[in-house]
VEXMAR-636514 format. One record per atom (N, C-alpha, C): chain; atom name; x, y, z. Coordinates in Angstrom, 1 decimal, always signed. Layout:
% VEXMAR-636514
(A,CA,(X,Y,Z));
...
This chain:
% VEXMAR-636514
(A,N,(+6.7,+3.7,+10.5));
(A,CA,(+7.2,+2.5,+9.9));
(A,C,(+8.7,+2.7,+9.4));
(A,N,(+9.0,+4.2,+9.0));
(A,CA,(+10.3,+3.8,+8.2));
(A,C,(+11.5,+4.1,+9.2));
(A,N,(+11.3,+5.1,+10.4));
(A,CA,(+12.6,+4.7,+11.3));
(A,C,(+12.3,+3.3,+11.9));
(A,N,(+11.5,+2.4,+12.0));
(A,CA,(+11.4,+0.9,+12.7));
(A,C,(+12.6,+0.4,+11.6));
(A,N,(+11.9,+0.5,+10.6));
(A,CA,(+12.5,-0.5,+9.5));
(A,C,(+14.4,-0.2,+9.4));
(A,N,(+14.4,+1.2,+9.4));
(A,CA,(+16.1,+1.7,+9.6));
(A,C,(+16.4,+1.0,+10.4));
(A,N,(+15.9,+1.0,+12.1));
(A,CA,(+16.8,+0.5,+13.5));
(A,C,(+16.5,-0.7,+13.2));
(A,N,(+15.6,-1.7,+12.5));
(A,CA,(+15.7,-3.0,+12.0));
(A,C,(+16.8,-3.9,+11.2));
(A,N,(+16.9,-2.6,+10.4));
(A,CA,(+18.4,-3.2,+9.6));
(A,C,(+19.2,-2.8,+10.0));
(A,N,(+19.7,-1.6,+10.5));
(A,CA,(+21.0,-1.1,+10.9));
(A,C,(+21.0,-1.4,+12.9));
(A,N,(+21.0,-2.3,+13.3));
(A,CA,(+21.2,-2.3,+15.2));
(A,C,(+21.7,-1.6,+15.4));
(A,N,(+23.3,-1.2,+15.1));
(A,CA,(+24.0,-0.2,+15.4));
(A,C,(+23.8,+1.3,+15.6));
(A,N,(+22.5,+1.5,+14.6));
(A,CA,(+22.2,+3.2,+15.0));
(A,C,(+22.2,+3.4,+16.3));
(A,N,(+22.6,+4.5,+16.3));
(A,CA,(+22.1,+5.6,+18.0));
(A,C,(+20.4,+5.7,+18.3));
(A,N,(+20.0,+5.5,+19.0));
(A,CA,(+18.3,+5.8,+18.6));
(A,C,(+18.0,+6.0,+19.9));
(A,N,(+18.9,+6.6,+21.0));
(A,CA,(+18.8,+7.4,+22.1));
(A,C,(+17.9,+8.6,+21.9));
(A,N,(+18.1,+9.5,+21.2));
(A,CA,(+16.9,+10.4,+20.8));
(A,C,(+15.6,+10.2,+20.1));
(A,N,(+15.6,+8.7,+19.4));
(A,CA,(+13.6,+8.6,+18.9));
(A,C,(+13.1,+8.4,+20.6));
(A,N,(+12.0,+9.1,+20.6));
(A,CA,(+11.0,+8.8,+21.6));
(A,C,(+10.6,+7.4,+21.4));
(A,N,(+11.4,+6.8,+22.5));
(A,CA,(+10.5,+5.2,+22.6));
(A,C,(+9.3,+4.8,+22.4));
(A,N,(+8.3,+5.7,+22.4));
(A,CA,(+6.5,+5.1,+21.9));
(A,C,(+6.9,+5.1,+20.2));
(A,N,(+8.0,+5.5,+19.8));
(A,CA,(+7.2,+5.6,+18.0));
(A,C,(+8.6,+4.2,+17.7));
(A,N,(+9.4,+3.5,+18.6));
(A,CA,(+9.7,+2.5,+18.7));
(A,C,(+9.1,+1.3,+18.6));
(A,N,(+9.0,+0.2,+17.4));
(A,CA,(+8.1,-0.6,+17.7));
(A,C,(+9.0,-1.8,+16.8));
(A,N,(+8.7,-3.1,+17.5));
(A,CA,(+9.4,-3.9,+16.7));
(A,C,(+8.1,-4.1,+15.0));
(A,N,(+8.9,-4.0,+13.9));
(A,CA,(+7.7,-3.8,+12.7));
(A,C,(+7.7,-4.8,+12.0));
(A,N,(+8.8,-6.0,+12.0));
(A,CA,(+8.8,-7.3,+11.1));
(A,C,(+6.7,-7.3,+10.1));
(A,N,(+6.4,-7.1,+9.2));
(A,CA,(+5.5,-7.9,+8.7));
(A,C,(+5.6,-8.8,+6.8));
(A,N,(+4.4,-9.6,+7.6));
(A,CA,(+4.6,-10.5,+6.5));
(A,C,(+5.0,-9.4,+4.9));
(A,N,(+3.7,-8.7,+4.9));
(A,CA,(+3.0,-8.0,+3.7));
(A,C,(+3.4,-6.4,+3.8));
(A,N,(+4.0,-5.9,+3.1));
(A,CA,(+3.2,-4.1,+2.8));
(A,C,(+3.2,-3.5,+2.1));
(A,N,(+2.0,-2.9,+1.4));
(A,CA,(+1.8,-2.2,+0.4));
(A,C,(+1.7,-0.9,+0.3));
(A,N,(+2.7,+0.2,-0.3));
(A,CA,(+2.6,+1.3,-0.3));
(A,C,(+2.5,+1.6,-1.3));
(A,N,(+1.1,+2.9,-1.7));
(A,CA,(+0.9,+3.6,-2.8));
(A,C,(+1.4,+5.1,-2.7));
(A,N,(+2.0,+6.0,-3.4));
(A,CA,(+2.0,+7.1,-3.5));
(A,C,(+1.4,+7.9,-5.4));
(A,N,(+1.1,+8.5,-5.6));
(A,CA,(+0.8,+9.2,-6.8));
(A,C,(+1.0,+10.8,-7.2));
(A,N,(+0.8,+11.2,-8.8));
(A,CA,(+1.5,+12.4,-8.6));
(A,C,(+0.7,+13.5,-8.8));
(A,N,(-0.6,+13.3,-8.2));
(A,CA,(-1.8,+14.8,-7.9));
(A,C,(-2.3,+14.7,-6.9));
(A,N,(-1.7,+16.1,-6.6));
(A,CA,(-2.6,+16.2,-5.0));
(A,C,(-3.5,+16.5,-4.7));
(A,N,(-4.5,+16.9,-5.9));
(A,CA,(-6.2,+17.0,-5.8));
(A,C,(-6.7,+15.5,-5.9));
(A,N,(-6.5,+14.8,-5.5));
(A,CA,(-7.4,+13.7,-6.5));
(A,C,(-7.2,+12.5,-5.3));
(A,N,(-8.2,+11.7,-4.7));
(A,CA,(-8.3,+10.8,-4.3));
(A,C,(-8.3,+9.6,-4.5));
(A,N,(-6.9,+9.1,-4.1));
(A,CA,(-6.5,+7.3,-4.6));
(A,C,(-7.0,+6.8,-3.4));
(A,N,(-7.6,+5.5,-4.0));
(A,CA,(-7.9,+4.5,-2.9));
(A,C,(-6.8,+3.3,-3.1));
(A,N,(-6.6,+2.4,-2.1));
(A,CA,(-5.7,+0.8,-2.1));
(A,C,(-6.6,+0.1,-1.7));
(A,N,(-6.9,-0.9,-2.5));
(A,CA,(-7.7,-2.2,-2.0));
(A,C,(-6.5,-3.4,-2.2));
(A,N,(-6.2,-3.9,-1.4));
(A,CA,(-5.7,-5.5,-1.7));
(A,C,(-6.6,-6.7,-1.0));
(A,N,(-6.7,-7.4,-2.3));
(A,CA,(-7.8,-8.9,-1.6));
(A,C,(-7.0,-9.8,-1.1));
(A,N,(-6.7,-10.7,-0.6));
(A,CA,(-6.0,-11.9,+0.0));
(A,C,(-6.6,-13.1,-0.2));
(A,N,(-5.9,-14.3,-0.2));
(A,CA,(-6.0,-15.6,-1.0));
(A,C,(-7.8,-16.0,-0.9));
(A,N,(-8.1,-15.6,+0.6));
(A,CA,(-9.6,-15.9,+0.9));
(A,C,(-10.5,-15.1,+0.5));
(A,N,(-10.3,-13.9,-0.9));
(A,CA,(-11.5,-13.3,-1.3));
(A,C,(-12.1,-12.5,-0.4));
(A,N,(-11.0,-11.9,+0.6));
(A,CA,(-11.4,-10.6,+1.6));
(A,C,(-10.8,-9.7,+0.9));
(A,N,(-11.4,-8.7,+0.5));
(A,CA,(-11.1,-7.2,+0.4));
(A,C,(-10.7,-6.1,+1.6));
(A,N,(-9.1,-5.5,+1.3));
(A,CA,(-9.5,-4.5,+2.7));
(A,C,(-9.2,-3.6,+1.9));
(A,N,(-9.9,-2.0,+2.3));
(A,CA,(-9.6,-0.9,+1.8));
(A,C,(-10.1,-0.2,+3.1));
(A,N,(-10.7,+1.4,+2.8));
(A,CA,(-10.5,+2.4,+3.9));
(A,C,(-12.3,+2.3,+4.2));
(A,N,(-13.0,+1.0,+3.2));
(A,CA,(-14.1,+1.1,+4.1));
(A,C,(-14.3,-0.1,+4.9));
(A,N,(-13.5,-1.0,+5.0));
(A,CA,(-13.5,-2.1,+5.1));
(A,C,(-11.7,-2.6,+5.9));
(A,N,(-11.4,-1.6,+6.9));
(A,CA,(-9.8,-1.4,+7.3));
(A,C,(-9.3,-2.6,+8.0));
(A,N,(-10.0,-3.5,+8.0));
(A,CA,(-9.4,-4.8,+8.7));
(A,C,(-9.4,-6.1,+8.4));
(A,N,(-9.2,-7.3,+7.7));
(A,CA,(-9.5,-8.5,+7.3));
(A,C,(-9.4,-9.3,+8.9));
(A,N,(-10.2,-10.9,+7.9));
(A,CA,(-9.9,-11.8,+9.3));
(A,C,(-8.5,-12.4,+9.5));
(A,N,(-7.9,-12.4,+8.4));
(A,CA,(-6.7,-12.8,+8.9));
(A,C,(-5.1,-11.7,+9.2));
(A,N,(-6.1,-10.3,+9.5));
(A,CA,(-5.1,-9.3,+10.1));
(A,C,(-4.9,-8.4,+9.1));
(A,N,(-5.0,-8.4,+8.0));
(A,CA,(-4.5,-7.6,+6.8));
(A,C,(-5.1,-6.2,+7.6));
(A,N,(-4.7,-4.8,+7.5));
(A,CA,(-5.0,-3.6,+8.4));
(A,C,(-4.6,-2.3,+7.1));
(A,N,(-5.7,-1.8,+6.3));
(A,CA,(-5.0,-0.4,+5.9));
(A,C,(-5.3,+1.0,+6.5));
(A,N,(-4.2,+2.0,+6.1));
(A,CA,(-4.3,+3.0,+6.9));
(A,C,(-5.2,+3.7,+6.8));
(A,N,(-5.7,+5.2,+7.5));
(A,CA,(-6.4,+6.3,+7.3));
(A,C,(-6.2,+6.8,+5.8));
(A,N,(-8.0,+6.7,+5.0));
(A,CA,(-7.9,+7.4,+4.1));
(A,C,(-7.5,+8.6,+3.7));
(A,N,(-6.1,+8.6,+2.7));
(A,CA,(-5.6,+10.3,+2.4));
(A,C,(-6.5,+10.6,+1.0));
(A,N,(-7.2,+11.9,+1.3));
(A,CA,(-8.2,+12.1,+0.5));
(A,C,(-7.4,+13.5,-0.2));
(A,N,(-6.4,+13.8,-0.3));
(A,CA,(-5.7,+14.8,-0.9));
(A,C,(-4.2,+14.4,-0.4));
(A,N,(-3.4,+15.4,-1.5));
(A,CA,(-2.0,+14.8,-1.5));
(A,C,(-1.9,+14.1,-2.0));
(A,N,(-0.7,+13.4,-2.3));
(A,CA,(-0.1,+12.8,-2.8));
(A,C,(+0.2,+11.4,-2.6));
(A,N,(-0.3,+11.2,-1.2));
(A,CA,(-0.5,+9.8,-0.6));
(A,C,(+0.4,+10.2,+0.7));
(A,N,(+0.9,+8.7,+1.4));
(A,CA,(+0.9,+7.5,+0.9));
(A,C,(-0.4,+6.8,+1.6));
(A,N,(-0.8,+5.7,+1.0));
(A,CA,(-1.8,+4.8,+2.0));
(A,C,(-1.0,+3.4,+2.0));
(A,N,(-1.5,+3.0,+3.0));
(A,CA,(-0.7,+1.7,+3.3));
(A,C,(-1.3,+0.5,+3.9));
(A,N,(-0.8,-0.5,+3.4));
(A,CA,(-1.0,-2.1,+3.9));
(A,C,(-0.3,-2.8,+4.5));
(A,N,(-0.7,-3.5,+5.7));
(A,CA,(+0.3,-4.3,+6.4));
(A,C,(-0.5,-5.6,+6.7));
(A,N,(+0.1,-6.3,+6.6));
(A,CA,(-0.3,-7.7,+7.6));
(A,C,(+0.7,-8.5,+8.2));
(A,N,(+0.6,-8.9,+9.7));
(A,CA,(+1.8,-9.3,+10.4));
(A,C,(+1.8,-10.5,+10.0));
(A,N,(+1.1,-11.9,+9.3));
(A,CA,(+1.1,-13.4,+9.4));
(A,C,(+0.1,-13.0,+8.2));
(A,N,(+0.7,-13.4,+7.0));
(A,CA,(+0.6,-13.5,+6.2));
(A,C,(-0.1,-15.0,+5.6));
(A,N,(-0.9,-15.4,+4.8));
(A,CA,(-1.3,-17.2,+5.0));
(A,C,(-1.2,-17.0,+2.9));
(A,N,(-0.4,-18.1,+2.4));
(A,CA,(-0.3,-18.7,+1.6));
(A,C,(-1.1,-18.6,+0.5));
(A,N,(-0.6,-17.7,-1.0));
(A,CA,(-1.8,-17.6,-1.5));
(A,C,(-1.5,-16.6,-2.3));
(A,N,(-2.4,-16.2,-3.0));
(A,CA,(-2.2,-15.1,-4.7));
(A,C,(-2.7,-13.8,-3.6));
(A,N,(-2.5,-12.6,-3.8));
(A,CA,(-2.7,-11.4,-2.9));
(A,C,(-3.0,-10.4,-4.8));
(A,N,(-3.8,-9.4,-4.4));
(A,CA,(-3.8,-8.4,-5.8));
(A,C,(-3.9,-7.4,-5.1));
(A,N,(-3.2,-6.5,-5.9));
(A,CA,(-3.0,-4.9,-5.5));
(A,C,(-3.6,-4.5,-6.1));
(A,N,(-5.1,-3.4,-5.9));
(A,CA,(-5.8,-2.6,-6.3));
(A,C,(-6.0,-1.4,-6.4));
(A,N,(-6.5,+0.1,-7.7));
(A,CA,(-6.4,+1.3,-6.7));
(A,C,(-7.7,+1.7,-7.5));
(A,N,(-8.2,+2.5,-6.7));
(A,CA,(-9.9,+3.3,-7.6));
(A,C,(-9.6,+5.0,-7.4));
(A,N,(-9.8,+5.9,-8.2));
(A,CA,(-9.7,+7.3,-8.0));
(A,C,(-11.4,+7.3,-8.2));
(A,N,(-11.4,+8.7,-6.9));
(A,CA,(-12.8,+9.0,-6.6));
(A,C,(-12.9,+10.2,-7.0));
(A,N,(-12.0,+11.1,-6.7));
(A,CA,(-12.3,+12.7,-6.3));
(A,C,(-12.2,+13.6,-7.9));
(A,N,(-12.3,+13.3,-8.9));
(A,CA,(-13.2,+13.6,-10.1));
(A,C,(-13.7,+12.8,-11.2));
(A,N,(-14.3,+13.5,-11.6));
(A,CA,(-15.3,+12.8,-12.6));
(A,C,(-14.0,+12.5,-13.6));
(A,N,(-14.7,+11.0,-14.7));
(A,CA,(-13.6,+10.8,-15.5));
(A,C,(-13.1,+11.5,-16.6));
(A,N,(-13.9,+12.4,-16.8));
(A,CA,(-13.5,+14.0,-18.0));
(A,C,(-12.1,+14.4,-17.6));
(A,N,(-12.9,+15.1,-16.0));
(A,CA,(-11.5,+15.9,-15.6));
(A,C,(-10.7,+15.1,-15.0));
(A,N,(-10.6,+13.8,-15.1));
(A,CA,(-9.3,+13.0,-14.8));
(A,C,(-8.5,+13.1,-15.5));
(A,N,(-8.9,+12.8,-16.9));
(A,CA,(-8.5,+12.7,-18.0));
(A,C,(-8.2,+13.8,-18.8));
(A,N,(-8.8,+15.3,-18.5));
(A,CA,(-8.5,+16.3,-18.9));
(A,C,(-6.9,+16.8,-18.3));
(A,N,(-6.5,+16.6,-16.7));
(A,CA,(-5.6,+16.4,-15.8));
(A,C,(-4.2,+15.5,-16.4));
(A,N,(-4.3,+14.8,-17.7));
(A,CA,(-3.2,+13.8,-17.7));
(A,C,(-3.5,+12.9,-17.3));
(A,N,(-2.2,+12.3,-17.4));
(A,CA,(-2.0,+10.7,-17.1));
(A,C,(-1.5,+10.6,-15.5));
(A,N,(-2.3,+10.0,-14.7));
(A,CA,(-1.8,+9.5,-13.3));
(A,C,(-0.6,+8.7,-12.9));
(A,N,(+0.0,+9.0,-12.7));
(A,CA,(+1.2,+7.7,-12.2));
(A,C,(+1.1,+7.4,-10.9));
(A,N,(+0.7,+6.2,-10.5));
(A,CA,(+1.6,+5.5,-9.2));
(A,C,(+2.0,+4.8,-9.3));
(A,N,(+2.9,+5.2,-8.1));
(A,CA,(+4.1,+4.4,-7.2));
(A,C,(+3.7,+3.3,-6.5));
(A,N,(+4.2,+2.3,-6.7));
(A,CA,(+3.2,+0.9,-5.4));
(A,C,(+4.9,+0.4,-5.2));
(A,N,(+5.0,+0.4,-3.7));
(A,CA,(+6.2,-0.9,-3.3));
(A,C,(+5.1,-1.7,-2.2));
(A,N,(+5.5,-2.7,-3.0));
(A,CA,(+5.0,-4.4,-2.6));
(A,C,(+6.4,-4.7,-1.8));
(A,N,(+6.4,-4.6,-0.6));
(A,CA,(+7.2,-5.9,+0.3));
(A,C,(+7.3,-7.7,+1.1));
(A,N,(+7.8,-8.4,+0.8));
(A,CA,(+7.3,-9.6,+1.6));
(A,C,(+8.6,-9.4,+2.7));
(A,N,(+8.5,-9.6,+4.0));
(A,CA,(+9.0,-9.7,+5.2));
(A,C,(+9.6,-8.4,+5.6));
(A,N,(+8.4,-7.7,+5.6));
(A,CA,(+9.3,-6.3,+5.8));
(A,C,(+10.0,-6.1,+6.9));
(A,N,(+11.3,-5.6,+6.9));
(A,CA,(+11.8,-5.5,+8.6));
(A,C,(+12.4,-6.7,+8.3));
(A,N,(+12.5,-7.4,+7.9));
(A,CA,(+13.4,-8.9,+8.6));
(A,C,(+14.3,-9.2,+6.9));
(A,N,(+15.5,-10.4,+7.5));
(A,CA,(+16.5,-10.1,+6.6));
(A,C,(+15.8,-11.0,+5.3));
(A,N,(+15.2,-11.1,+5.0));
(A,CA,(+14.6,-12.2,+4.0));
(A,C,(+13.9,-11.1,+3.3));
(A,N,(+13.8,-9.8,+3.5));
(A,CA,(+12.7,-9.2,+2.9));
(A,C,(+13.3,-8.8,+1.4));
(A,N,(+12.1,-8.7,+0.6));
(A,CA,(+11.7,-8.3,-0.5));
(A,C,(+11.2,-7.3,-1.0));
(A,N,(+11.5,-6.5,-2.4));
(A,CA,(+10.9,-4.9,-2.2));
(A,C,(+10.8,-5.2,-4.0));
(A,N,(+9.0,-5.1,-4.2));
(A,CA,(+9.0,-5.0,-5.9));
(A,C,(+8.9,-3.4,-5.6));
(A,N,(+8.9,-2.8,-6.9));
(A,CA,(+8.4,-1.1,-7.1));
(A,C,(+7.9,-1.4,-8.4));
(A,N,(+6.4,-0.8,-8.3));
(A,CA,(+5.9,-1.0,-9.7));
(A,C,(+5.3,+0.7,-10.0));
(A,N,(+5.4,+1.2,-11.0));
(A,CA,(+5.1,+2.6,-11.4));
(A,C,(+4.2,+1.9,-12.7));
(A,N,(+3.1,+2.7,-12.4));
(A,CA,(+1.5,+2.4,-13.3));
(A,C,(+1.4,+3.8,-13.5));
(A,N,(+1.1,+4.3,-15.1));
(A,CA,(+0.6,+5.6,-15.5));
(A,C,(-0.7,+4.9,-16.2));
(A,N,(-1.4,+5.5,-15.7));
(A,CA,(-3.1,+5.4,-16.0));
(A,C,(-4.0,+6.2,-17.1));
(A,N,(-4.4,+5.9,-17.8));
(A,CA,(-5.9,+6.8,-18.5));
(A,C,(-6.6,+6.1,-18.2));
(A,N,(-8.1,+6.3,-19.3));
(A,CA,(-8.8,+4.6,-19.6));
(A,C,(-8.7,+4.1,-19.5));
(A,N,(-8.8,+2.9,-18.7));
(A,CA,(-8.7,+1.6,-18.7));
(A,C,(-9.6,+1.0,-18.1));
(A,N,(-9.6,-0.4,-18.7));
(A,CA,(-10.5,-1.3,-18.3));
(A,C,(-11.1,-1.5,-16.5));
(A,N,(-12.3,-1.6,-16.7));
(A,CA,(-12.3,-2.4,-15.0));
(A,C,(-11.6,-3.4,-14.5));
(A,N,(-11.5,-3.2,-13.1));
(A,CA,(-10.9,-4.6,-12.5));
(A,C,(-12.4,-5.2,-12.5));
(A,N,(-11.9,-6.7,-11.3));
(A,CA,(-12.7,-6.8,-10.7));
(A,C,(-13.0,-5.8,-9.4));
(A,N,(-12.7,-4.8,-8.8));
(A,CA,(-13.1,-4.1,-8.0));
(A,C,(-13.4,-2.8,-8.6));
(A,N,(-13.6,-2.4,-10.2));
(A,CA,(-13.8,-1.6,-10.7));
(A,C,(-12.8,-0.2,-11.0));
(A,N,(-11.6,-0.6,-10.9));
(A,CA,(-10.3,+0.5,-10.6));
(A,C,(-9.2,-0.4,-11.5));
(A,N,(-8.3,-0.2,-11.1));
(A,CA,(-6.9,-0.3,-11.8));
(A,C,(-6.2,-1.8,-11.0));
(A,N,(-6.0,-2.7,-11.6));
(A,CA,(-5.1,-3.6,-11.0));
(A,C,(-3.2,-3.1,-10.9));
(A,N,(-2.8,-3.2,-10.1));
(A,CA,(-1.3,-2.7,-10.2));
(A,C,(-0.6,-3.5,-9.4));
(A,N,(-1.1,-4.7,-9.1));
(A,CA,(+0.1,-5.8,-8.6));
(A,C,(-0.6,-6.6,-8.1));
(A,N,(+0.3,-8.3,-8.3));
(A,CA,(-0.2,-9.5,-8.2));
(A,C,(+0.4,-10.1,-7.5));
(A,N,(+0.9,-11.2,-7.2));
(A,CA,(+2.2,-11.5,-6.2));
(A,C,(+1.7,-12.9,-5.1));
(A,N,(+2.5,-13.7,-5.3));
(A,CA,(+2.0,-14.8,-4.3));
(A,C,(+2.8,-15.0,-2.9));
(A,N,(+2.7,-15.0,-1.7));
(A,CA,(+3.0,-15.2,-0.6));
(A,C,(+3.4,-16.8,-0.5));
């Protein structure tokens, strides 16, 4: 995604040396990138869309295209959201940590992530929020995790 997005904005680059298969035109409506700062620990991304579809890593595709990536179950991240045709509507950014109990979460510090929210990624209209969430305690969502972005299409 991120040399597309370079030869997207810049035409001018040389890009005689990227191998043309990892060339793709990448314009999308939506994309959600999380990163965080422990690499034991399992972050999940769920974002719902206006129709009350959930997509996350067990659930990797909505009906109106929304697609997230392969669950990163260690490291640091990133996991990712995209949707090419975006439809009109409130979107929420979600995350749930799995990979320990809430002692040793909490024994571990305070979690921070990184989320960049894009609208038209790749194209000149586009938009880039960055929201940084440090976590303990906190309340449930409605998906039982952390809300960390809202945003309407």
């Amino acid at each position: 995604m991120e040399i597309n997005h370079l030869i997207a904005k810049n035409p001018e680059l040389n890009t005689s040396k990227i191998d043309k298969r990892l060339k793709i035109n990448i314009p999308v409506d939506i994309r959600v990138v999380i990163n965080w700062n422990m690499s034991d620990i399992d972050i999940d991304l769920y974002v719902e869309d206006p129709n009350d579809e959930e997509c996350s890593y067990d659930y990797r595709q909505t009906y109106i295209g929304g697609r997230i990536s392969t669950d990163n179950k260690s490291g640091y991240g990133p996991e990712q959201f995209i949707l090419k045709k975006a439809v009109k509507g409130k979107y929420w950014v979600y995350v749930r940590y799995y990979s320990k109990s809430r002692d040793e979460f909490e024994a571990a510090g305070p979690l921070t992530i990184m989320a960049e929210v894009y609208t038209k990624y790749g194209d000149k209209a586009e938009q880039r929020k960055v929201i940084a969430l440090q976590t303990s305690k906190r309340g449930a969502s409605k998906l039982g995790g952390v809300q960390v972005a809202e945003f309407e299409f």
